[in-house]
Steps between C-alpha positions, in 0.01 A plus 500: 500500500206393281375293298739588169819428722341169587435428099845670423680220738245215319632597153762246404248261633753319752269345825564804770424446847262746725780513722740602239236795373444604861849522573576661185242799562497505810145397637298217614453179329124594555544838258743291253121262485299799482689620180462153349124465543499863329704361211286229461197718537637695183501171320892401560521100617716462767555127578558460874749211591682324762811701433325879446308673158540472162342741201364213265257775290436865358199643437435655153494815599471762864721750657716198636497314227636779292760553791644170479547532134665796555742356750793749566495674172433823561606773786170635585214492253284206574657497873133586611226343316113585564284285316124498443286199338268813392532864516384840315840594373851397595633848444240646727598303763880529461436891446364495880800337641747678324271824658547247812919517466558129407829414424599541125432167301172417666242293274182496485367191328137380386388183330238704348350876503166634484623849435775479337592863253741577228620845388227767511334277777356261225347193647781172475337193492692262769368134543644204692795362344690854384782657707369852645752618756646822584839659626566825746797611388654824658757603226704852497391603222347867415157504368635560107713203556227266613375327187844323519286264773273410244789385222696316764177291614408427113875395438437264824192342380634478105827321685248293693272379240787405274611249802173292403621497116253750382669790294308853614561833421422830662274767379563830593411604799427221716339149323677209383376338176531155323429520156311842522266367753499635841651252810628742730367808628722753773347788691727695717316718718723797693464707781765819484608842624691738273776412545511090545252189476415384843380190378386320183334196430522249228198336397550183296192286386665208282290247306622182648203176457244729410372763202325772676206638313538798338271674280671642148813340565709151449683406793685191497671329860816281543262174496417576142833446391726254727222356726407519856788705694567494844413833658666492796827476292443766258336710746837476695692537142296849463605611844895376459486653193339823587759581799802405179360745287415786771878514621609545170367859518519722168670223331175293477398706216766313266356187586169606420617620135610149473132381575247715359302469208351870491829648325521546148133450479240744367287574873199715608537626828179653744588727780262617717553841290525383134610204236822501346538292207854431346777232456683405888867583452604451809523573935650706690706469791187535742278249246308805309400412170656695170276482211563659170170652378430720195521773673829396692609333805300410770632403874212284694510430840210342546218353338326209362695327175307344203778338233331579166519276193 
């Protein structure tokens, strides 16, 4: 028992009685208090009354807050929750546990980063009020497969971000636009053998309340265009979303056709060997990019995408 179980039986907001909870889980009416004063220590009010506890507030945002929007809709991403007020990087952090064997679908979450990185390990600026949180997933996938992670989490977010009324699409590889300007950036970071991906985790930095600043670019948040959103319930969108979308497997890659404005457009690619320059045609079944240049086709796997004009 902790402290989730006790805010899992507090949901519907009926009055529960410390007896009830300690019978329920088994311990002392003592621990059943203990896990109380920790929900209220995360910013939860528990009213306290003649007949037993009542949840009478959320926070905006936490590990547990983002739990208890989640409720029971997923299986097992989001079933362990680390969060941090500050920290470096997210993925860093969820890169040592998954080194550490956590249990597929553990989050690392962060109301803000002071190191956060993009693709190429470019700095990603992360203040208070975004959603930075990332996801060990363990899937059994071989290494050529593996960019299939990255379309399934930027179909989640796109899915996501259209629950708050804001219509995104998804660049290739891994950002999600509104208008051409950048809300959404995903960095899935893999550790693999020949033969299979031990692990791989999905970096997700979403502008939520806040505009990072970024040099030579125009990014735009969810605030700018439907207000103040409630993080805790799109971070746990994101998460329901992303486990949806992972399942789905090699199918995923349909639904990002459906949602991605890079096909049919005239592109520039960079790859850390050369830039390929052509019109996006279309993906393959492992999310490579097929350009038609002058001099022919062109399959990318990998790179950094700049939709020309």
């Amino acid at each position: 028992m902790d402290a989730r179980d006790v805010l899992d039986a507090l949901a519907d907001g009926d009055v529960v009685s410390g007896e009830a909870l300690a019978d329920e889980f088994g311990v002392s009416r003592n621990a059943v208090w203990k896990h109380v004063e920790t929900l209220r220590d995360e910013g939860f009010g528990v009213e306290s009354t003649p007949d037993g506890y009542r949840l009478d507030e959320v926070p905006e945002y936490g590990g547990l807050a983002v739990s208890y929007r989640l409720g029971g809709r997923t299986r097992y991403v989001g079933h362990g929750i680390e969060y941090h007020d500050t920290v470096e990087s997210t993925n860093s952090v969820a890169v040592e546990r998954a080194r550490e064997d956590v249990n597929e679908g553990y989050v690392v979450l962060a109301n803000e980063q002071t190191g956060g990185r993009g693709r190429r390990r470019r700095d990603w600026s992360s203040p208070s009020g975004g959603i930075w949180t990332s996801v060990v997933l363990r899937p059994e996938l071989a290494p050529r497969d593996a960019s299939l992670v990255t379309l399934a989490a930027s179909v989640a977010v796109a899915r996501a971000v259209e629950k708050t009324g804001v219509d995104a699409t998804i660049k290739w590889p891994n950002d999600i636009l509104v208008d051409e300007r950048k809300l959404c950036g995903i960095l899935v970071e893999m550790e693999a053998d020949a033969e299979r991906v031990a692990h791989a985790v999905v970096g997700i930095g979403l502008n939520a309340n806040s505009v990072p600043d970024v040099p030579d670019a125009s990014p735009t948040s969810l605030a700018e265009h439907v207000g103040e959103v409630d993080r805790a319930s799109v971070t746990a969108d994101v998460l329901a979303e992303l486990e949806k979308a992972y399942e789905t497997g090699a199918d995923i890659v349909d639904d990002w056709r459906e949602r991605t404005s890079t096909l049919g457009r005239r592109v520039r690619v960079e790859t850390p060997n050369e830039t390929v320059e052509g019109t996006a045609e279309g993906v393959d079944g492992t999310g490579a990019l097929r350009i038609s240049t002058d001099g022919g086709e062109r399959v990318v796997t990998a790179g950094d995408c700049v939709h020309l004009r």
